[in-house]
N, C-alpha and C positions, 0 to 999 in steps of 0.2 A: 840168474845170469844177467848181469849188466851189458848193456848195449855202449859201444863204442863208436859213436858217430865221425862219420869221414869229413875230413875237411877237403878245401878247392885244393891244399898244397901235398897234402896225402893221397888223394886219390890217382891211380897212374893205372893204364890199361895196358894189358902183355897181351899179345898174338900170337897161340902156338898150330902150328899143323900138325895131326895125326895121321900119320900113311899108314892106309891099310889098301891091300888088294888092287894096287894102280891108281886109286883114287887120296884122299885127304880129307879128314873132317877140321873146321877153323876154328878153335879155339878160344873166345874172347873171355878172358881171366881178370877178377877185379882179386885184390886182397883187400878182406874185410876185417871184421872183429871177430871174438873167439864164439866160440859155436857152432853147429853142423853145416861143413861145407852145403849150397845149392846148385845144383848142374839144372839149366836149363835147356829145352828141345821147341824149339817152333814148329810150327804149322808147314803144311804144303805153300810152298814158291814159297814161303818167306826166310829173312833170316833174323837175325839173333834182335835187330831192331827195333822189333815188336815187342821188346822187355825191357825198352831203353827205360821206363818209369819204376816198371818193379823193380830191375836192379839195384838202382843208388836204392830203397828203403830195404833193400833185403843185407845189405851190405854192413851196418851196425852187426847182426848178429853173428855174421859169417861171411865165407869167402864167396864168389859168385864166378861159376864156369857156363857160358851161354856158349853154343852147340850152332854151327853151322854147315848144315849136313850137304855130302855132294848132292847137285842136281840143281842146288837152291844157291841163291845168293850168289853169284858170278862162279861156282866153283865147278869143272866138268863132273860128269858123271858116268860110268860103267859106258860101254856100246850095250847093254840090257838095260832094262828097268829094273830100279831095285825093290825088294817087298818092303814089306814092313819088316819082316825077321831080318833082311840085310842089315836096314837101320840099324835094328834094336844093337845088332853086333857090332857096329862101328859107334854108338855110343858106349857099349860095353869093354872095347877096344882104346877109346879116349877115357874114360874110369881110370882101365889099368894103365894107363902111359899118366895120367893125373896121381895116382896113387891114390886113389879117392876107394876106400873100399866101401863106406855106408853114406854115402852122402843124399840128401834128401832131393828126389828126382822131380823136378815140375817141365811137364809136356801142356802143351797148347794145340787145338782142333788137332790135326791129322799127328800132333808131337804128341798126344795121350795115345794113340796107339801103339807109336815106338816104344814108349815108355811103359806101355802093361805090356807088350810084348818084354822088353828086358825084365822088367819083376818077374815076369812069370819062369824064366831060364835063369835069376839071376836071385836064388832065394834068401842070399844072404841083406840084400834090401829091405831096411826096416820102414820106412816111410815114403810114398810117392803123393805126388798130387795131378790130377788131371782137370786141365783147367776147358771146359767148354767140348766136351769129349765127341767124335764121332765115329760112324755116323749112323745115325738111327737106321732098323731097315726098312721104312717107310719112304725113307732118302735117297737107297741106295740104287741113284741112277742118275745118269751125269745133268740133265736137265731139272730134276725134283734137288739136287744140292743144290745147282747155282743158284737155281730160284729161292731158297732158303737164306743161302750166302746175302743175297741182293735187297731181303726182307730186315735182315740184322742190317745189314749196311746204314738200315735208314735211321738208325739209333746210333750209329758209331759219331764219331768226335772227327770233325775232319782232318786232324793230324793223320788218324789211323786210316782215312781213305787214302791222302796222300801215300803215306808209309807202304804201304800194298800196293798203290801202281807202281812205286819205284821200284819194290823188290819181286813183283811179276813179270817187268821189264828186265831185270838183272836175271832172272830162272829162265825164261824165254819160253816158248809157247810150247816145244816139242818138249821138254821139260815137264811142264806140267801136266802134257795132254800124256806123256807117257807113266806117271803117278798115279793120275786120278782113278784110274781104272784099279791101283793095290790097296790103294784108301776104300774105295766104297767095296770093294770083295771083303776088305776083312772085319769077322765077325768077334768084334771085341766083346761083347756079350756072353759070347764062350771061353775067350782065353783069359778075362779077367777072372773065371772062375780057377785057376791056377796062380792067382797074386798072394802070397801070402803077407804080402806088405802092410800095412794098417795104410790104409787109399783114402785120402781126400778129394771130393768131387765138388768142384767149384762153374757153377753157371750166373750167365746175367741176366736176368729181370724177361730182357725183351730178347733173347738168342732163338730165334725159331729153329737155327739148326743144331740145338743140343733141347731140344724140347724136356720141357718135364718128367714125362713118362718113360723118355727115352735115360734119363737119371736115373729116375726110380727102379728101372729095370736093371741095371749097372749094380746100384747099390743092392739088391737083392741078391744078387748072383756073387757079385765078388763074399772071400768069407769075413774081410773085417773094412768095413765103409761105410763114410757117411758124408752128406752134400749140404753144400750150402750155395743158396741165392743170395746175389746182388742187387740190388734193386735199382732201379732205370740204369741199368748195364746190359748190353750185346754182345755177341760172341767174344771180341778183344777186352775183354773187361780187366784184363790186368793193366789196360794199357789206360780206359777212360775212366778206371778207378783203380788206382794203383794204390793205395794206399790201405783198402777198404780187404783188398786182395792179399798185400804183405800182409796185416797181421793177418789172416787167417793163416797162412804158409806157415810164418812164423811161431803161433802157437801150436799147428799143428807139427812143430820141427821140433816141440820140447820146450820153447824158451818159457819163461818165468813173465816177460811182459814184452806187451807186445809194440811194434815199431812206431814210433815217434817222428815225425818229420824233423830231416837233418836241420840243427839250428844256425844254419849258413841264409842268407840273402833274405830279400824283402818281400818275399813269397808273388812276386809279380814279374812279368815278364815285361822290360821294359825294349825300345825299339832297339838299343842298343846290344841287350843280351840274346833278342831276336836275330840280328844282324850276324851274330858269333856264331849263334848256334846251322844260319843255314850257310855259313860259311864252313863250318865242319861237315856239313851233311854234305854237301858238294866234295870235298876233301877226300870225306871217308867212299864216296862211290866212283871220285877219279881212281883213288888208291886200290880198290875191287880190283878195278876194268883193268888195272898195269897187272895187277897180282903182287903189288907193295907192300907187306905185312908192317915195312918199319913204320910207313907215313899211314897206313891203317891204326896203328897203335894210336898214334899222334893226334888224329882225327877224334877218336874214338873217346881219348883220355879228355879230349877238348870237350866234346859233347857230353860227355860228364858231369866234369865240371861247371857246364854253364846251368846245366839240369840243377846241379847242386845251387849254384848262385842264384838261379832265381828262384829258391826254393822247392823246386819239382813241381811246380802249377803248369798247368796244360798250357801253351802260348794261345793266341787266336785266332794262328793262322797258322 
């Protein structure tokens, strides 16, 4: 399978809504090159932004649909809390409105729950991937996660600090404090033992809240998985190593080789393409707060492109 890299003038972001049940899941859609679509699922309070790096390299081999689920990211949610199984059905729900019937499923921290809960109800799923998966049950209590959370933080890349206070600020605190109690009840331990999907388990180096043992136990239990470490990477590791991250996705998606940085820009972030890209980030979180999908797009397709332009190097600020 030859990889088809995107260029600044090819690349264009579409923002679709999926209504299901009073609510809406956000839709951020790239068209890529040929090969198995990727749906992607974020974490608790965050949204689709956390994949702003793996995107553009996943993008060569296929399409990229990133998932922004209610509750999180400026979007209401139910007058309930929703479970994990609500989730799993409203990404199950954006599938079939995508026509997406086997597309290779990557969840992030609390998004690897939603995601083996859908493989496990959804068996026609051939491949998923859970990236930094939780939560162990040594964790599961609201003080022993943060405290975990706060331990990875100190290895994160301060893009990815930034990136989290703003999208905790967008989810808002009753938001999250009404989640966190269906994340730490659910025992993924058990329901991954119904995945028939061939599961990829991906951790970083230094993630104290996807611990080792707490993998090991995952991959024992599900019936077809296997893990791989990142090395001097933290729970966000798709985001501080995003490259190291695609191709594993990638050859676990089937492709023949694996992803190449797109051959656009001078692999540097200069203060110029700095200036671009927080002038989209601004953009894209006015456009949240109206509920503006067109100037969302806009934003979005900007932020892209400049990731493309300066080659996809981490900025330094």
């Amino acid at each position: 399978m030859t990889a088809t890299h995107p260029t600044l003038t090819s690349v264009r972001v579409r923002v679709e809504r999926v209504h299901t049940d009073g609510t809406y899941t956000r839709v951020t859609c790239l068209r890529g090159g040929p090969g198995p679509a990727f749906v992607l699922v974020p974490g608790i309070g965050m949204g689709v932004g956390i994949f702003e790096r793996l995107a553009p390299r996943l993008l060569p081999h296929g399409d990229v649909f990133a998932l922004d689920l209610p509750g999180f990211a400026g979007i209401r949610t139910h007058d309930r809390a929703l479970s994990i199984a609500d989730y799993a059905r409203l990404v199950d729900a954006a599938l079939e409105h995508l026509h997406l019937d086997d597309p290779v499923v990557i969840g992030h921290s609390m998004g690897t729950q939603v995601v083996t809960e859908l493989a496990a109800s959804r068996p026609g799923l051939s491949r998923i991937v859970l990236i930094s998966p939780v939560v162990a049950p040594q964790q599961r209590a609201p003080l022993r996660v943060v405290g975990a959370f706060l331990l990875a933080a100190l290895h994160e890349p301060i893009g990815v600090t930034l990136l989290a206070g703003v999208s905790y600020v967008l989810t808002g605190l009753r938001s999250f404090a009404a989640t966190l109690p269906r994340m730490l009840a659910y025992r993924m331990e058990d329901r991954i033992a119904d995945v028939d999907a061939d599961t990829l388990i991906v951790r970083g180096e230094y993630d104290t809240i996807s611990p080792r043992s707490w993998i090991d136990t995952l991959v024992r239990r599900a019936p077809t998985a296997s893990a791989r470490e990142v090395s001097r990477a933290a729970h966000s590791v798709m985001h501080g190593h995003a490259e190291a991250v695609a191709r594993l996705c990638v050859v676990h998606a089937g492709a023949e080789e694996a992803v190449d940085p797109p051959p656009v820009g001078a692999g540097r972030w200069t203060l110029r393409l700095s200036a671009y890209a927080l002038a989209a980030r601004l953009r894209e979180i006015t456009a949240i707060l109206r509920g503006d999908d067109t100037a969302l797009e806009r934003a979005k397709t900007s932020r892209v492109r400049v990731a493309l332009a300066a080659g996809d190097v981490e900025p330094a600020t």
